[in-house]
Backbone as CSV, one residue per row, in Angstrom:
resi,resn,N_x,N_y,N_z,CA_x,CA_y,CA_z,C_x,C_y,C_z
1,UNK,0.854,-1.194,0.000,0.000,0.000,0.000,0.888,1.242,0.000
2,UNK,0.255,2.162,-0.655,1.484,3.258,-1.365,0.810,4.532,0.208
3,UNK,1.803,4.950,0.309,1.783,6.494,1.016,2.495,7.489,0.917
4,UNK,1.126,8.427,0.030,1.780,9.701,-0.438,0.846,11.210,-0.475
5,UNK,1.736,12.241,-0.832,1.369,13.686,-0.397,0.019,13.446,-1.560
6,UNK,-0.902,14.342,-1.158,-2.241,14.345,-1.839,-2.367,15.626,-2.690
7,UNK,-2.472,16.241,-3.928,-2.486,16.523,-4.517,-3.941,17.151,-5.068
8,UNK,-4.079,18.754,-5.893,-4.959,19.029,-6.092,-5.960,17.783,-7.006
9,UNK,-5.051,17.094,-7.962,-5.836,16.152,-8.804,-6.581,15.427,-8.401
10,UNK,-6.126,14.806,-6.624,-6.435,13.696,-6.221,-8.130,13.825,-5.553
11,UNK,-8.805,15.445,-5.701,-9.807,15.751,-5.370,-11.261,15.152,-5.545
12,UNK,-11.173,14.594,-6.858,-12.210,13.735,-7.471,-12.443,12.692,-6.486
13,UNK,-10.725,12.029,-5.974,-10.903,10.719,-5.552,-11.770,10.801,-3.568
14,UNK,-10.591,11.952,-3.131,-11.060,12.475,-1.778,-12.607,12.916,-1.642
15,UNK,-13.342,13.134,-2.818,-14.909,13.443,-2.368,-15.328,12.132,-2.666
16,UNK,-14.759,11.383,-3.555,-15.590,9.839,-3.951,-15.419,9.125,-2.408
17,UNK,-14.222,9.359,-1.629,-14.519,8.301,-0.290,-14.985,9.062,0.261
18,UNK,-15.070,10.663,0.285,-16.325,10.880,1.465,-17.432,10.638,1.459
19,UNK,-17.817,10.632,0.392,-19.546,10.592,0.141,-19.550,9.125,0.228
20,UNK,-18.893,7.694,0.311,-19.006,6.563,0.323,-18.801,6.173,1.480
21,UNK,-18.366,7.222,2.887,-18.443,6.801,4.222,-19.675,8.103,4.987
22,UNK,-20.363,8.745,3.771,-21.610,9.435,4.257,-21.273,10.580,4.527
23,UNK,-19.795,11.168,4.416,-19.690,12.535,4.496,-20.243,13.594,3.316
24,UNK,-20.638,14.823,3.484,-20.433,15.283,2.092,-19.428,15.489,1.363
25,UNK,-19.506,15.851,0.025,-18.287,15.842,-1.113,-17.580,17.012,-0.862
26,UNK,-17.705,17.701,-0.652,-17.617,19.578,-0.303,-16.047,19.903,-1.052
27,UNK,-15.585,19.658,-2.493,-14.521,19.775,-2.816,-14.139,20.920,-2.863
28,UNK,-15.089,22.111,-2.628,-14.114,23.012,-2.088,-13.535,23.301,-0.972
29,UNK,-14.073,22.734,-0.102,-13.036,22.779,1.474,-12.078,21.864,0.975
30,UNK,-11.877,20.758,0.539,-10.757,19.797,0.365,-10.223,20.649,-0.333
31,UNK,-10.459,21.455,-1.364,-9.208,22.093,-2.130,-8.869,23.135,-1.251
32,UNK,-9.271,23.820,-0.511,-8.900,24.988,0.763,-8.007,24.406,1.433
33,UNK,-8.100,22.896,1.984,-7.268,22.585,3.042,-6.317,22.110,2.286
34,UNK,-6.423,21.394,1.098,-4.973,20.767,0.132,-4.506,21.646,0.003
35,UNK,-4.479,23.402,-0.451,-4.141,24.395,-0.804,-3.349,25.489,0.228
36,UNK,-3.792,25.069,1.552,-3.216,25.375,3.011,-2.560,24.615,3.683
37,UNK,-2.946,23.034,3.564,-2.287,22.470,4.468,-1.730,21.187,3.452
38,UNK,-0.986,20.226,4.314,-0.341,18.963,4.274,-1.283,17.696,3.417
39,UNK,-1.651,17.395,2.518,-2.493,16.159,2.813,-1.903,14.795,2.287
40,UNK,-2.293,13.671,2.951,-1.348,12.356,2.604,-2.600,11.723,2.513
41,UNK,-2.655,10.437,1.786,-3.375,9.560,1.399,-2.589,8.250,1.077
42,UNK,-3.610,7.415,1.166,-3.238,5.750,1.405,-3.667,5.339,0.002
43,UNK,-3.009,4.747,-0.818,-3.599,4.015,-1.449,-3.584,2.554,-2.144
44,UNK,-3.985,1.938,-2.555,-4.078,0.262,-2.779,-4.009,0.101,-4.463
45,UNK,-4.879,-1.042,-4.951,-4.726,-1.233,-6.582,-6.133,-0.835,-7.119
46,UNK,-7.194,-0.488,-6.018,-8.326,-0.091,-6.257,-8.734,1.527,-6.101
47,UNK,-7.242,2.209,-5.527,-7.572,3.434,-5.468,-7.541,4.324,-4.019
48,UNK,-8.203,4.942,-3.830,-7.379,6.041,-2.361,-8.450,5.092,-1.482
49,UNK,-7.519,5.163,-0.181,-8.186,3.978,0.914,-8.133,4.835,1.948
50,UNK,-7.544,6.133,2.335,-7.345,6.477,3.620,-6.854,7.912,3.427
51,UNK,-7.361,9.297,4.059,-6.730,10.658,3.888,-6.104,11.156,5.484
52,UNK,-5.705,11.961,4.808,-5.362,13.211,6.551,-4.684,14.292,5.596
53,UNK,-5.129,15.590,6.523,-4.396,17.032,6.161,-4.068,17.577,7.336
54,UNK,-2.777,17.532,7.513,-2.577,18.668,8.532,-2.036,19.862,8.197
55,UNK,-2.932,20.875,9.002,-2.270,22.054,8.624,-0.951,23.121,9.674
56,UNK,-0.569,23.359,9.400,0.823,23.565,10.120,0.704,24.799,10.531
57,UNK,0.427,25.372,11.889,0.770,26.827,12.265,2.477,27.087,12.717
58,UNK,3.004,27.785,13.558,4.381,28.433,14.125,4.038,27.887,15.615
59,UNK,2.680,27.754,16.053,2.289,27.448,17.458,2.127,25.941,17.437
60,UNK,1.058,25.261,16.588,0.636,23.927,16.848,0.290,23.713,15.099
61,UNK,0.133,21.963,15.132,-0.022,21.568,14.037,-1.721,21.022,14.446
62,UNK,-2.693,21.298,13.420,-4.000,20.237,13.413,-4.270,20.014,12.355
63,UNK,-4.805,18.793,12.599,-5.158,17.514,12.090,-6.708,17.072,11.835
64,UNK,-6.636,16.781,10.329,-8.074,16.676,10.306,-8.275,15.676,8.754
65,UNK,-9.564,15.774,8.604,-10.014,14.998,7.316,-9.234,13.270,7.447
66,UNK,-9.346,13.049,8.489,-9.072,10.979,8.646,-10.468,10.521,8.542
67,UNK,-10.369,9.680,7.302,-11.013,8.760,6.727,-10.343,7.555,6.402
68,UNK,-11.079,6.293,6.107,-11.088,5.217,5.598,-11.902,4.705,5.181
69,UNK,-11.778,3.912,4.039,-12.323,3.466,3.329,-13.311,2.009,4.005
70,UNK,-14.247,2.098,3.831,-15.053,0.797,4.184,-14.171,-0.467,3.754
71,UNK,-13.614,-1.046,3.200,-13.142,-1.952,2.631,-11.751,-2.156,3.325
72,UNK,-11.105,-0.948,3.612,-10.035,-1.240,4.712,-10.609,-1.001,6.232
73,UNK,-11.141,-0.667,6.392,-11.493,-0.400,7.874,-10.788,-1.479,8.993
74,UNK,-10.906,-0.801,10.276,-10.316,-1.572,11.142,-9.342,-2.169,11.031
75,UNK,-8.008,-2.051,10.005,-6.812,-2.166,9.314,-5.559,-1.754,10.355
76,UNK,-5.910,-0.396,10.468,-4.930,0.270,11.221,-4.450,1.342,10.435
77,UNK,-5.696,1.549,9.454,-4.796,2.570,8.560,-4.999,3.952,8.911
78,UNK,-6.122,4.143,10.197,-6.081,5.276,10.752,-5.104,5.882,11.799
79,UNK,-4.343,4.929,12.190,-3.316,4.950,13.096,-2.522,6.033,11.847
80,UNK,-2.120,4.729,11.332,-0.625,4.589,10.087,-0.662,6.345,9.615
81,UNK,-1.392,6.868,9.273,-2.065,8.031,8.674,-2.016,9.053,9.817
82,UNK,-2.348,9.174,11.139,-2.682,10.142,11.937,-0.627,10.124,12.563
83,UNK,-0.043,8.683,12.721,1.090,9.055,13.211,2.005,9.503,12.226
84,UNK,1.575,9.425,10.952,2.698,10.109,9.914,2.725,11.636,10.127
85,UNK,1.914,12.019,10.522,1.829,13.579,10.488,1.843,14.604,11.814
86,UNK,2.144,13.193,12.866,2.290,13.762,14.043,4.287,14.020,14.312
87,UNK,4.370,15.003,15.110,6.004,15.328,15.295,5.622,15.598,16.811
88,UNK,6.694,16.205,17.068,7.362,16.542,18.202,6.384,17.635,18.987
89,UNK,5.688,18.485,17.867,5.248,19.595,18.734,3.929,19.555,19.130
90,UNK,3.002,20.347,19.562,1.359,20.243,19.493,0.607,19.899,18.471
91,UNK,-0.050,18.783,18.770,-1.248,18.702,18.150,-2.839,18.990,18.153
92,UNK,-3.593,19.201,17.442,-4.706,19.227,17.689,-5.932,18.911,16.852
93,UNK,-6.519,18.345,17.147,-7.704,17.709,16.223,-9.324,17.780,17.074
94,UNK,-10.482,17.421,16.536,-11.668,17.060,16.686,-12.204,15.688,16.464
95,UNK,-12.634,14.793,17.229,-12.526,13.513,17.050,-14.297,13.755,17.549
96,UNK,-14.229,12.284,16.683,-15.904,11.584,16.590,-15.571,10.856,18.254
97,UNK,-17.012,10.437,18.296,-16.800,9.736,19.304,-16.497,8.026,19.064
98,UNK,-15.901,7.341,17.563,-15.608,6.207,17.309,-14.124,6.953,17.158
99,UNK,-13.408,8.069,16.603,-12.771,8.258,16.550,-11.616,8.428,17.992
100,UNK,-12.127,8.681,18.843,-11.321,9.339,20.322,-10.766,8.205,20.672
101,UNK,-11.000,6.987,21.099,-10.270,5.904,21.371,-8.940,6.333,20.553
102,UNK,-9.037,5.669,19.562,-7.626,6.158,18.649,-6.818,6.872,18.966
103,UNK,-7.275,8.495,19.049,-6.303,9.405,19.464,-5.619,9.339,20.756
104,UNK,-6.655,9.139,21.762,-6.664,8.780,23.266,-5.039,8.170,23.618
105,UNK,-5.036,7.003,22.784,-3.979,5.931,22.358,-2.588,6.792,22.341
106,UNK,-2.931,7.892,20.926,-1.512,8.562,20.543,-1.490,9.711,21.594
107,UNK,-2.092,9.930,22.939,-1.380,10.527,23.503,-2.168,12.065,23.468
108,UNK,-4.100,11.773,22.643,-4.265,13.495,23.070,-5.550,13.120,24.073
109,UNK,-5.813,14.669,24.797,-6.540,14.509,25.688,-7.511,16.020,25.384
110,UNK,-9.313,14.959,25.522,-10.198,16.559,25.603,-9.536,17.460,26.425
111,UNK,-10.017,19.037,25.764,-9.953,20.063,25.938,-11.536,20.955,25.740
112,UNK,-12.215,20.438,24.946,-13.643,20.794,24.880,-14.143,20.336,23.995
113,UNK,-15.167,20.861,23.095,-15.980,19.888,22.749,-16.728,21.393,21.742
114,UNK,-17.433,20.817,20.682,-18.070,21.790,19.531,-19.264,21.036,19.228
115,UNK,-20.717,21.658,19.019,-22.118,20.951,18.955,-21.948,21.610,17.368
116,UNK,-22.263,20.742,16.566,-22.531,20.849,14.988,-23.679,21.466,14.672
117,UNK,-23.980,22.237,13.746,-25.552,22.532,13.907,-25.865,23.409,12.332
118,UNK,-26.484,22.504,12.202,-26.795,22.527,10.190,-28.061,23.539,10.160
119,UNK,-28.624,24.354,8.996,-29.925,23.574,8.194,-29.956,25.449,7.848
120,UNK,-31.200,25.947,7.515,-31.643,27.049,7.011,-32.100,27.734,8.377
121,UNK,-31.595,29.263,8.156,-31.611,29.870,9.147,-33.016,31.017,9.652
122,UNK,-33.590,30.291,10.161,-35.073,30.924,10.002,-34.746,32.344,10.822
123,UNK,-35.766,33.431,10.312,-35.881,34.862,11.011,-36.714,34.939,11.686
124,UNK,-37.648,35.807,12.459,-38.687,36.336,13.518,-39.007,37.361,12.329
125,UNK,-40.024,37.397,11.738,-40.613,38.857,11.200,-40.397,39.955,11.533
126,UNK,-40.965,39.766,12.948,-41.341,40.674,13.526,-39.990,41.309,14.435
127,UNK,-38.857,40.955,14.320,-37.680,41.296,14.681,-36.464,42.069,13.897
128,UNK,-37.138,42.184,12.239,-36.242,42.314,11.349,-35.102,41.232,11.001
129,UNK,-34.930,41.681,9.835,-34.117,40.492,9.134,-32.787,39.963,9.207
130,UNK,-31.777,41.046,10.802,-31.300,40.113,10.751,-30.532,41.148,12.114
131,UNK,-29.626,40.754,12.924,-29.143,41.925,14.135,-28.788,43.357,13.319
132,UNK,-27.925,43.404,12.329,-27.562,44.199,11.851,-26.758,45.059,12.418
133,UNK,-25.508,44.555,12.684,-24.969,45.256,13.839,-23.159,45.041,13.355
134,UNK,-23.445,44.485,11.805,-21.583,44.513,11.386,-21.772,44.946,9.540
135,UNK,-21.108,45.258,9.122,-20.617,45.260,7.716,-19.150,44.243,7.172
136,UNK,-19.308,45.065,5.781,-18.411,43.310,5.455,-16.629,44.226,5.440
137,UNK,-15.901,43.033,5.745,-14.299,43.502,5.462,-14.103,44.144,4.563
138,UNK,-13.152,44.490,4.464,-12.251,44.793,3.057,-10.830,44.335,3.703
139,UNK,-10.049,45.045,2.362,-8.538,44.486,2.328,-8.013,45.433,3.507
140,UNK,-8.232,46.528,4.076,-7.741,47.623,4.932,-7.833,46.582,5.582
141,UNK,-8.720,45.813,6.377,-9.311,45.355,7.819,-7.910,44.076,8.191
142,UNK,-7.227,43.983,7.168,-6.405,42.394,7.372,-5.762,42.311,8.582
143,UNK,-4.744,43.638,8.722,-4.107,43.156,9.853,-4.797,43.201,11.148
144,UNK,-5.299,43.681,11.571,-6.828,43.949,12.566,-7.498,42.551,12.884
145,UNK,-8.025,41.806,11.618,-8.277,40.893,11.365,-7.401,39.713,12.263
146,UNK,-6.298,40.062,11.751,-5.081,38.454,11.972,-4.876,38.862,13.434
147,UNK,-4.836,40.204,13.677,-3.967,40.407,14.949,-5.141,40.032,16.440
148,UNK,-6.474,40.085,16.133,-7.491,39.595,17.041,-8.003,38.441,16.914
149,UNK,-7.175,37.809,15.608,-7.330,36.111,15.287,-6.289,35.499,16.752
150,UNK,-5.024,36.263,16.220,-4.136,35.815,16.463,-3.935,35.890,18.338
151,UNK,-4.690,36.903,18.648,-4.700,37.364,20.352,-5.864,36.245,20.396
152,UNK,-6.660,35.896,20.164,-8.006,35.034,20.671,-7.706,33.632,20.257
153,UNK,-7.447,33.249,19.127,-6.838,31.695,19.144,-5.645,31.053,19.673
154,UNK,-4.296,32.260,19.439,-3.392,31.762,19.627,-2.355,31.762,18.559
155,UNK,-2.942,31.405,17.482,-2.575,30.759,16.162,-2.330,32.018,15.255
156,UNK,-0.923,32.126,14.732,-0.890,32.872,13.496,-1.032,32.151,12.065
157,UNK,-2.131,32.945,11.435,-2.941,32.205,10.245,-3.202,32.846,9.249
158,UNK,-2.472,34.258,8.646,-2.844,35.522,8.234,-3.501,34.872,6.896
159,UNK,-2.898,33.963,6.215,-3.828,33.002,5.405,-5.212,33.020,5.268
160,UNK,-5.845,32.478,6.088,-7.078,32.425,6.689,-7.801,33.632,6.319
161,UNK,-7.484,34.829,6.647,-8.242,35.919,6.337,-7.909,36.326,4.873
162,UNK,-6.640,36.319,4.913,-6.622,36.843,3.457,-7.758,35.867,2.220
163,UNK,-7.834,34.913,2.167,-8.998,33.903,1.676,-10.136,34.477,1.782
164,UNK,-10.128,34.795,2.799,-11.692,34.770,3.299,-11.936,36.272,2.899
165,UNK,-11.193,37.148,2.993,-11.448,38.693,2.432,-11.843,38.793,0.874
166,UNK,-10.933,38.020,-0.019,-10.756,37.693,-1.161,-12.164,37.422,-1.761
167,UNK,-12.532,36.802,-1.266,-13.886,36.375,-0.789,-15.139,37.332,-0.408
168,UNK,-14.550,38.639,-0.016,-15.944,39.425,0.605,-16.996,38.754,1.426
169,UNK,-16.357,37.694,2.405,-17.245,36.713,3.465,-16.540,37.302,5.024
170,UNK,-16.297,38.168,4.752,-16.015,38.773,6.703,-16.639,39.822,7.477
171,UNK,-16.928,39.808,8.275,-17.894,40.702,8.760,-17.396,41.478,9.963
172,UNK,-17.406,42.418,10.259,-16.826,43.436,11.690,-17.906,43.706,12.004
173,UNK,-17.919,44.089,13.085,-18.936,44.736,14.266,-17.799,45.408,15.438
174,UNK,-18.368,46.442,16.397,-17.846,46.727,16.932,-17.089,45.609,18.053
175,UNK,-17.806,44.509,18.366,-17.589,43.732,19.481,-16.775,42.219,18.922
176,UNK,-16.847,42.062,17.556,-16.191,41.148,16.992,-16.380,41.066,15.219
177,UNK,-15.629,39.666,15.118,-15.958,39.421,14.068,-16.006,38.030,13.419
178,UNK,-16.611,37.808,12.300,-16.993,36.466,11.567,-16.786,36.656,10.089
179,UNK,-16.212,35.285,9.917,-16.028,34.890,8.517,-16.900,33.811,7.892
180,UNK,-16.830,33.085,6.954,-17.858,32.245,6.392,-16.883,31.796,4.749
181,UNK,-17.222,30.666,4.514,-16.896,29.936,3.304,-17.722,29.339,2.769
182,UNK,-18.445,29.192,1.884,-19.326,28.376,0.872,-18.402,27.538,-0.173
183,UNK,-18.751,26.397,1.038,-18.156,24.469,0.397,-18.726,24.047,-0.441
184,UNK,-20.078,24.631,-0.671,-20.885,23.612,-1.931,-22.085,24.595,-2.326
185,UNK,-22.755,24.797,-3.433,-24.011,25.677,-3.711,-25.046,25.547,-3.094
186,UNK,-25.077,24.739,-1.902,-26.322,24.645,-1.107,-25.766,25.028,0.261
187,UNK,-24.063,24.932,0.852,-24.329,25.081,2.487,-22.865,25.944,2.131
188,UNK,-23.013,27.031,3.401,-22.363,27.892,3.786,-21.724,28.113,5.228
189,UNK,-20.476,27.732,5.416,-20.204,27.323,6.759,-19.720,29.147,7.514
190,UNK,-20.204,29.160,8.744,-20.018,30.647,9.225,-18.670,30.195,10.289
191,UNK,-17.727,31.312,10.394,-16.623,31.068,11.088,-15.474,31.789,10.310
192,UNK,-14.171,31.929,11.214,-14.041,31.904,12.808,-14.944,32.878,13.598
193,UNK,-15.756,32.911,14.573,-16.955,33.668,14.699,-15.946,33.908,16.139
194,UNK,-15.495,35.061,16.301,-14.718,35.830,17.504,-15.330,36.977,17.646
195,UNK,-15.867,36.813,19.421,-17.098,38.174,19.969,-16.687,38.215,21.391
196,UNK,-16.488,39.091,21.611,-16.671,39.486,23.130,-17.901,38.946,24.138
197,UNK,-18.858,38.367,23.726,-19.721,37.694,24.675,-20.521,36.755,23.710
198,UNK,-21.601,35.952,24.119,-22.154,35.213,23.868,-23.644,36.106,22.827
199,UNK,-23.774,36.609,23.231,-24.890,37.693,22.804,-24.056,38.369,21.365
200,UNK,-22.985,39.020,21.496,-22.326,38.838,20.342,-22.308,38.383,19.012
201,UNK,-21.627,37.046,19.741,-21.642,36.157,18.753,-22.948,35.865,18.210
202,UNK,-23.843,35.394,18.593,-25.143,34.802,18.111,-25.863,36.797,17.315
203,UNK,-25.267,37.301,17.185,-25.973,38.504,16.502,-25.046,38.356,15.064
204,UNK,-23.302,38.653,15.301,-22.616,38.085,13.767,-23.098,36.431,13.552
205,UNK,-23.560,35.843,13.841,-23.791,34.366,13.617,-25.326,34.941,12.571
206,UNK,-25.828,35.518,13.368,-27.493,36.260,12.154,-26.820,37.098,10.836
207,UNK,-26.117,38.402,11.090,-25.848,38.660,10.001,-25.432,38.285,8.837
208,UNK,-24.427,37.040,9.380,-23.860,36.483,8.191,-24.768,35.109,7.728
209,UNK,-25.348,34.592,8.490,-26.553,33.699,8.135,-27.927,33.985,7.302
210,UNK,-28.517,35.058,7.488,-29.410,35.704,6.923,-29.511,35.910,4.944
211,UNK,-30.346,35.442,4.536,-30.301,35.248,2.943,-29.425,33.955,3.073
212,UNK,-28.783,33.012,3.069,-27.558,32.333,2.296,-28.663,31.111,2.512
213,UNK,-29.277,30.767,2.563,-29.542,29.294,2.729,-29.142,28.727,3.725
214,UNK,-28.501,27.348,3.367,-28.080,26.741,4.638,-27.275,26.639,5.269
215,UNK,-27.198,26.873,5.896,-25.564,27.334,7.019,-25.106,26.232,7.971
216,UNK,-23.930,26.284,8.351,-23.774,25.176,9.333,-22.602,25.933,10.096
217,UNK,-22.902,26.181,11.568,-21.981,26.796,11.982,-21.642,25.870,13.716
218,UNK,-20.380,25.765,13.728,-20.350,24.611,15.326,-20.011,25.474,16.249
219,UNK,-20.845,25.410,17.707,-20.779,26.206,18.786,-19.982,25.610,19.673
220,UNK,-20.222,25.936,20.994,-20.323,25.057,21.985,-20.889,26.019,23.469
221,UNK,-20.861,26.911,23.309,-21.429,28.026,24.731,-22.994,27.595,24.750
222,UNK,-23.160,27.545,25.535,-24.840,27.122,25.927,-26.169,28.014,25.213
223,UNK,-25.726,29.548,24.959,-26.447,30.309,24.856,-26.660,30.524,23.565
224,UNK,-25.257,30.575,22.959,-25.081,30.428,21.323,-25.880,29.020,20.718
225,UNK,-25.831,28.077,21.221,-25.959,26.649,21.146,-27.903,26.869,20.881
226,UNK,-28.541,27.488,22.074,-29.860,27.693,22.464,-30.199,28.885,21.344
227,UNK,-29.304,29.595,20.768,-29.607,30.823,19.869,-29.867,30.269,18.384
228,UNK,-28.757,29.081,17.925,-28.741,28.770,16.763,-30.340,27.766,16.357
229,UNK,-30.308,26.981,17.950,-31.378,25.967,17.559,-32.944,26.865,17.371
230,UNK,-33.230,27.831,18.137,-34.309,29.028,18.086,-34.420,28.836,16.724
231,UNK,-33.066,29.225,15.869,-33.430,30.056,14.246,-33.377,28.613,13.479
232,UNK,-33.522,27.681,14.079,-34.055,27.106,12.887,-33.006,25.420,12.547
233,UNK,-31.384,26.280,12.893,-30.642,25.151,12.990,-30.709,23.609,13.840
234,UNK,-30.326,22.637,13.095,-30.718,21.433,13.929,-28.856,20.634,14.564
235,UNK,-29.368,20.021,15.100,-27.671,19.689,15.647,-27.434,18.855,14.459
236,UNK,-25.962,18.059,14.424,-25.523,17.496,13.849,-24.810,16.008,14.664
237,UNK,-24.614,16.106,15.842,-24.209,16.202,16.948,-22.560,16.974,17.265
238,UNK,-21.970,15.863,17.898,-20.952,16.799,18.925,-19.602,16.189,18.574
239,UNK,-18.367,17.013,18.776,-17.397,16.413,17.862,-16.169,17.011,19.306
240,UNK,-15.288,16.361,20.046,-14.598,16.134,21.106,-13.326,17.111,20.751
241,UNK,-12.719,18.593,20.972,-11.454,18.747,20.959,-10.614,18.470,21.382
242,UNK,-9.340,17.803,20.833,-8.374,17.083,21.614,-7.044,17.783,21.026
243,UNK,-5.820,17.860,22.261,-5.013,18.476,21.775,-3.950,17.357,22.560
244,UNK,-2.378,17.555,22.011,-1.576,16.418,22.245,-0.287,17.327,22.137
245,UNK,-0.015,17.478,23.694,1.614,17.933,23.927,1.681,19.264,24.568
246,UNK,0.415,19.313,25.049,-0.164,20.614,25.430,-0.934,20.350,26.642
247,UNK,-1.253,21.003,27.627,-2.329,20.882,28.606,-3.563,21.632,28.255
248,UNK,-3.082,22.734,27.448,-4.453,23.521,26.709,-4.252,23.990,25.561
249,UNK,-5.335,24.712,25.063,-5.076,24.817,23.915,-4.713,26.614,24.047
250,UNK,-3.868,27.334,23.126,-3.177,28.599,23.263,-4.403,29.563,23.150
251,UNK,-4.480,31.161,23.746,-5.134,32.087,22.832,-6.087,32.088,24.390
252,UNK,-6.966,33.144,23.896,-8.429,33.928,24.783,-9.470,32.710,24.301
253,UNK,-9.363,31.772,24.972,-10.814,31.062,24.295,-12.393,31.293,24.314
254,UNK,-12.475,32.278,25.251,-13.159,32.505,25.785,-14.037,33.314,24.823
255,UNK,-13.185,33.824,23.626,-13.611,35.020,22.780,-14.042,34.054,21.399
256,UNK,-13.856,32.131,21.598,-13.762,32.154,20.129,-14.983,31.079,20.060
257,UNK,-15.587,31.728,19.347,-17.078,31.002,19.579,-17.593,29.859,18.295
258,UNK,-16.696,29.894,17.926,-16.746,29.158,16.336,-15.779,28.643,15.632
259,UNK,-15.300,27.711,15.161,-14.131,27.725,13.993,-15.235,27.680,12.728
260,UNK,-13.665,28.291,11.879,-14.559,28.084,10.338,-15.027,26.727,9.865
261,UNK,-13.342,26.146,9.998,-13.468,24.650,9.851,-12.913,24.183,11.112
262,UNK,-13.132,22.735,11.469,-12.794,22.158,12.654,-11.439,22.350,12.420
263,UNK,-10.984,21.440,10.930,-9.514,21.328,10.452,-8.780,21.937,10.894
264,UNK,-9.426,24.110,11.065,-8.512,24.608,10.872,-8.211,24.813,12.414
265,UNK,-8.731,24.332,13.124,-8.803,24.619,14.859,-9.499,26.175,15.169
């Protein structure tokens, strides 16, 4: 069995095993994270059996997109795959709850935990259409941007925004701010959603939700959690943060109410 770096080409193959272990295809996040980060893949005489991307900060490395193929399963090829890309320094990932055993194994331990939460984002009429309480980035806003990324996560990622500006998907408000990526013509993921309180957040979580269809944005604060399910969102369930070489994870967490992608921590 061959193991090697994954490649924009190999995109066709990376949505064919997601959608064949029930994930969606969403090849544009796979090309976001092939395009940012690390990705390795397993493969056999029948074709790709196994992925991972890690993406590499200056602080910590995370880890994401481990799959296998039904046909190899229970192999060990999720091991083989998660320890190729582990080193010396921090790790960090989001694990299923079939997944955590595994990691548990290599040495990471919860740190918290993110509630998934999909679907179309219903309004109140009678409340107006949406908080209205941010406008969208521009290119001025970048370093501003990275530098309250970078005080609240931890993580320098100037990447991240620059994408996402490029994009015209970022939003300021006085009290924070949110970004958003559209993975596929039907769902629109909101994030990194960074607010000074809970009330906050769940107001940029409306602005940038409002018109797009279906959104999927992962919480975990109780209030945000109780805000998203109100408008309409349904869970997905719950996905375990685990970090490895670390006792916590870096940054104001307190301020970060969302990732864009899990991937990206």
């Amino acid at each position: 069995m061959e193991l090697r770096r994954l490649e924009l080409d190999d995109l066709p193959a990376c949505s064919d095993l997601a959608e064949s272990r029930s994930w969606p295809r969403e090849e544009t996040k796979w090309a976001f994270l092939l395009t940012h980060g690390e990705g390795w893949g397993l493969f056999d005489e029948q074709g790709l059996v196994g992925t991972t991307i890690v993406t590499r900060y200056p602080e910590l490395a995370s880890i994401s997109m481990v799959l296998v193929a039904e046909r190899a399963a229970r192999q060990g090829h999720a091991r083989r795959l998660v320890s190729h890309v582990l080193d010396t320094g921090v790790s960090t990932l989001f694990a299923t709850s079939m997944g955590r055993p595994l990691y548990e194994q290599l040495g990471f331990h919860a740190v918290g935990f993110t509630d998934i939460h999909a679907g179309p984002f219903s309004v109140d009429q009678s409340r107006g259409q949406a908080a209205d309480i941010s406008h969208i980035a521009t290119a001025a806003d970048l370093d501003d941007l990275v530098a309250l990324d970078t005080k609240v996560t931890g993580l320098t990622r100037p990447f991240l925004w620059e994408s996402l500006l490029a994009r015209g998907s970022v939003r300021v408000s006085d009290h924070g701010i949110a970004g958003s990526l559209r993975v596929s013509d039907d769902l629109l993921l909101i994030g990194p959603v960074i607010a000074d309180s809970p009330a906050d957040a769940c107001a940029l979580i409306a602005d940038s939700a409002v018109g797009n269809g279906r959104v999927r944005v992962d919480v975990h604060d109780p209030e945000v959690i109780a805000f998203v399910r109100e408008h309409g969102l349904e869970s997905w369930g719950e996905a375990t943060w685990m970090v490895r070489g670390a006792e916590k994870l870096p940054g104001d967490r307190t301020r970060y109410h969302a990732p864009l992608l899990q991937a990206l921590g």
